[in-house]
C-alpha positions as CSV (number, residue, x, y, z in Angstrom):
1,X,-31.0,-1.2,32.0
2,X,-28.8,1.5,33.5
3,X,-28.4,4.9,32.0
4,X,-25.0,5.7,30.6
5,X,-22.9,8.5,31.3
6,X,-20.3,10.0,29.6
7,X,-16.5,10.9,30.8
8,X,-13.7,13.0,28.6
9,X,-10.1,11.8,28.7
10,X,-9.9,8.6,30.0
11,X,-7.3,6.9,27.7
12,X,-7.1,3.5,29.3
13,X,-10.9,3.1,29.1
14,X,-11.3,3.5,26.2
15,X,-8.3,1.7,24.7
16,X,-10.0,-0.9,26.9
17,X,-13.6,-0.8,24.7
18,X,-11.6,-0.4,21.4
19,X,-9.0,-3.8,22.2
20,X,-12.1,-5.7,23.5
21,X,-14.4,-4.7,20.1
22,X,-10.8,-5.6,17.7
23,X,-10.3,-8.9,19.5
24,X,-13.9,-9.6,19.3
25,X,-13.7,-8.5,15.2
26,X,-10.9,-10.8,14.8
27,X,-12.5,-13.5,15.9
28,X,-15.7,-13.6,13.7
29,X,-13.1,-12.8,10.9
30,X,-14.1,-8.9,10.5
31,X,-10.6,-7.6,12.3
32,X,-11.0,-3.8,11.6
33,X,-8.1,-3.1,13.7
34,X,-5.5,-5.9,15.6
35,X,-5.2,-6.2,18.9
36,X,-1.9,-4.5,19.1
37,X,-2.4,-1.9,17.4
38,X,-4.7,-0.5,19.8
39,X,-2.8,-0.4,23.2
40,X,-2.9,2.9,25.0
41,X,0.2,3.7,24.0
42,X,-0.2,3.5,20.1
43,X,-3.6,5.2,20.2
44,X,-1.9,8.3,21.9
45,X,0.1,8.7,19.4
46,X,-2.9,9.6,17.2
47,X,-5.4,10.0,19.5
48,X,-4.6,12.0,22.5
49,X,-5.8,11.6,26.0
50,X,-8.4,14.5,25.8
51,X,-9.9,13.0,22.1
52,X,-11.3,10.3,24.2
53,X,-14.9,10.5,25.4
54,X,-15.9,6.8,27.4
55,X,-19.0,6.0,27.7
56,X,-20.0,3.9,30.7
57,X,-22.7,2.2,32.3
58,X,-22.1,1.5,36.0
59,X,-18.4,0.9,36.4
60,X,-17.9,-0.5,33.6
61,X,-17.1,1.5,30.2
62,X,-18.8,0.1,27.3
63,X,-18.5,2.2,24.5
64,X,-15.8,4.5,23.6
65,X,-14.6,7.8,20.3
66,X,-11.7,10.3,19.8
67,X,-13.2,13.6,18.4
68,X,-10.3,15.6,17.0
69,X,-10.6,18.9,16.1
70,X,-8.5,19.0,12.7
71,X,-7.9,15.6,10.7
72,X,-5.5,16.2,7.6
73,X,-4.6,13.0,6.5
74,X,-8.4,12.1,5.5
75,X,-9.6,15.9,5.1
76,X,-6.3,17.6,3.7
77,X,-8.8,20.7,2.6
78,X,-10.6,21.3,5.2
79,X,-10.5,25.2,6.4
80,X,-9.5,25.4,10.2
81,X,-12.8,25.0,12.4
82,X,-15.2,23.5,9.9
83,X,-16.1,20.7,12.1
84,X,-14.7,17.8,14.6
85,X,-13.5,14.5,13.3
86,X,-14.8,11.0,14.7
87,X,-12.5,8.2,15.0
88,X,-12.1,4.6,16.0
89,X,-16.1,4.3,17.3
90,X,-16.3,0.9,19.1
91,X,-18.9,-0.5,21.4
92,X,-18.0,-3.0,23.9
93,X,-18.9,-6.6,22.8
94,X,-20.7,-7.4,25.6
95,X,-23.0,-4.3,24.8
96,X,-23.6,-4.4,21.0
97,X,-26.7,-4.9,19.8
98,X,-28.1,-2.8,22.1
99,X,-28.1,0.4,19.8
100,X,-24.5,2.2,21.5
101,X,-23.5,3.2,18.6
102,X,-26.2,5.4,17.6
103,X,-25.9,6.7,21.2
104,X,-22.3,6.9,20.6
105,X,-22.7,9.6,17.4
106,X,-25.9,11.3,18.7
107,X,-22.7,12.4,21.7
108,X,-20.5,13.5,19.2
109,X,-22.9,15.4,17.2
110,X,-24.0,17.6,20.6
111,X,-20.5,17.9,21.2
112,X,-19.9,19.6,18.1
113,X,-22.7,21.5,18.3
114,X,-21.3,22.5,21.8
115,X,-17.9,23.4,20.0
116,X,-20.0,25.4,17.5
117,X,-18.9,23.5,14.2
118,X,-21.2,23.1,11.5
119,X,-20.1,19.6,10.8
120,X,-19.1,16.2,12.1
121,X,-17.2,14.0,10.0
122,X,-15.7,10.7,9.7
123,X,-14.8,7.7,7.5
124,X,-14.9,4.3,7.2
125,X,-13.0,1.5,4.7
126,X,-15.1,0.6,1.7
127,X,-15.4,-2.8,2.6
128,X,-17.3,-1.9,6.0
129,X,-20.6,-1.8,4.9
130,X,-22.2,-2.7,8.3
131,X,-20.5,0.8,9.6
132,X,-21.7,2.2,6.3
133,X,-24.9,1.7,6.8
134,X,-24.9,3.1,10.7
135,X,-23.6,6.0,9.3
136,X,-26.3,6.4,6.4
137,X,-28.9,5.3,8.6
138,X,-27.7,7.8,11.4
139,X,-28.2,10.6,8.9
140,X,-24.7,11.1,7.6
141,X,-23.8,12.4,3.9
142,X,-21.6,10.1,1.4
143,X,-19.5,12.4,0.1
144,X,-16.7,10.8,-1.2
145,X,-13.4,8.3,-1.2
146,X,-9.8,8.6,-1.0
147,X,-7.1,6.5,-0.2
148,X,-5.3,7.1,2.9
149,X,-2.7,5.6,4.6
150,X,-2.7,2.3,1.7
151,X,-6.6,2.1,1.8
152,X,-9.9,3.0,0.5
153,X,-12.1,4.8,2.7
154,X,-15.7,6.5,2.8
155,X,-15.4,10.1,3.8
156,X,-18.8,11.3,5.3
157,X,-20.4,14.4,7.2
158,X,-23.3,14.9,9.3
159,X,-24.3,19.0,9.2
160,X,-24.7,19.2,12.8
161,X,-25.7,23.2,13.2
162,X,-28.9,22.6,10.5
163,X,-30.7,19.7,11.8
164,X,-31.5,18.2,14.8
165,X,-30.6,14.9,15.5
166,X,-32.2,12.4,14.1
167,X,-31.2,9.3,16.5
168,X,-33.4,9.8,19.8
């Protein structure tokens, strides 16, 4: 299998991961996010262009985050430079199963390291627990819920300047 390697900023490829892993959600039932709501266009609004980081293997991008550096709506009290926020984590269809998304947040976590914050956090809605447990299993801290937006989610954190990580 070929290695993977890792590009910054490329928008389009990974709204390309994220629509393909939402259609593929949708149609076992699971839809996360729809279709529509993750075009280019409407992840920019959130999400800018330099959030992104695309991972690919050959040509072909197969797994895909936005790492933002502040994240008020889930994390009003955070002080300023506490840590980098994960959102919309998605692995290709054609490449789950394969263990991306451990791969996925072991990047994030040396990318925060790199940015010298003690923490990575993220959440996911309570009724995920398939994304729950990835989380857990990864090594990340339950450390809360709060509604945002209209729904439930899990906030958790991974201390990212104490331990090594745990997922190679």
């Amino acid at each position: 299998m070929q290695s993977l390697t890792f590009t910054s900023g490329d928008l389009n490829a990974a709204a390309a991961v994220v629509r393909a892993s939402a259609r593929h959600l949708q149609a076992q039932g699971r839809t996360l996010w729809t279709p529509e709501s993750v075009t280019p266009e409407r992840l920019a609004r959130h999400y800018p262009a330099p959030t992104w980081q695309v991972a690919w293997r050959g040509a072909g991008p197969v797994g895909a985050y936005a790492l933002l550096p502040s994240d008020p709506p889930f994390w009003p009290d955070d002080p300023a430079h506490e840590a980098l926020y994960l959102h919309k984590l998605a692995v290709h269809p054609d490449a789950q199963g394969q263990g991306l998304g451990r791969t996925l947040l072991a990047h994030a976590v040396d990318l925060t390291r790199a940015a010298e914050r003690p923490w990575l956090k993220l959440d996911t809605a309570v009724t995920r627990p398939a994304l729950q447990r990835l989380y857990e299993d990864f090594g990340f801290e339950r450390v809360g819920e709060r509604d945002v937006f209209d729904f439930r989610v899990v906030l958790y954190r991974y201390p990212v300047l104490a331990v090594p990580c745990r997922s190679r």
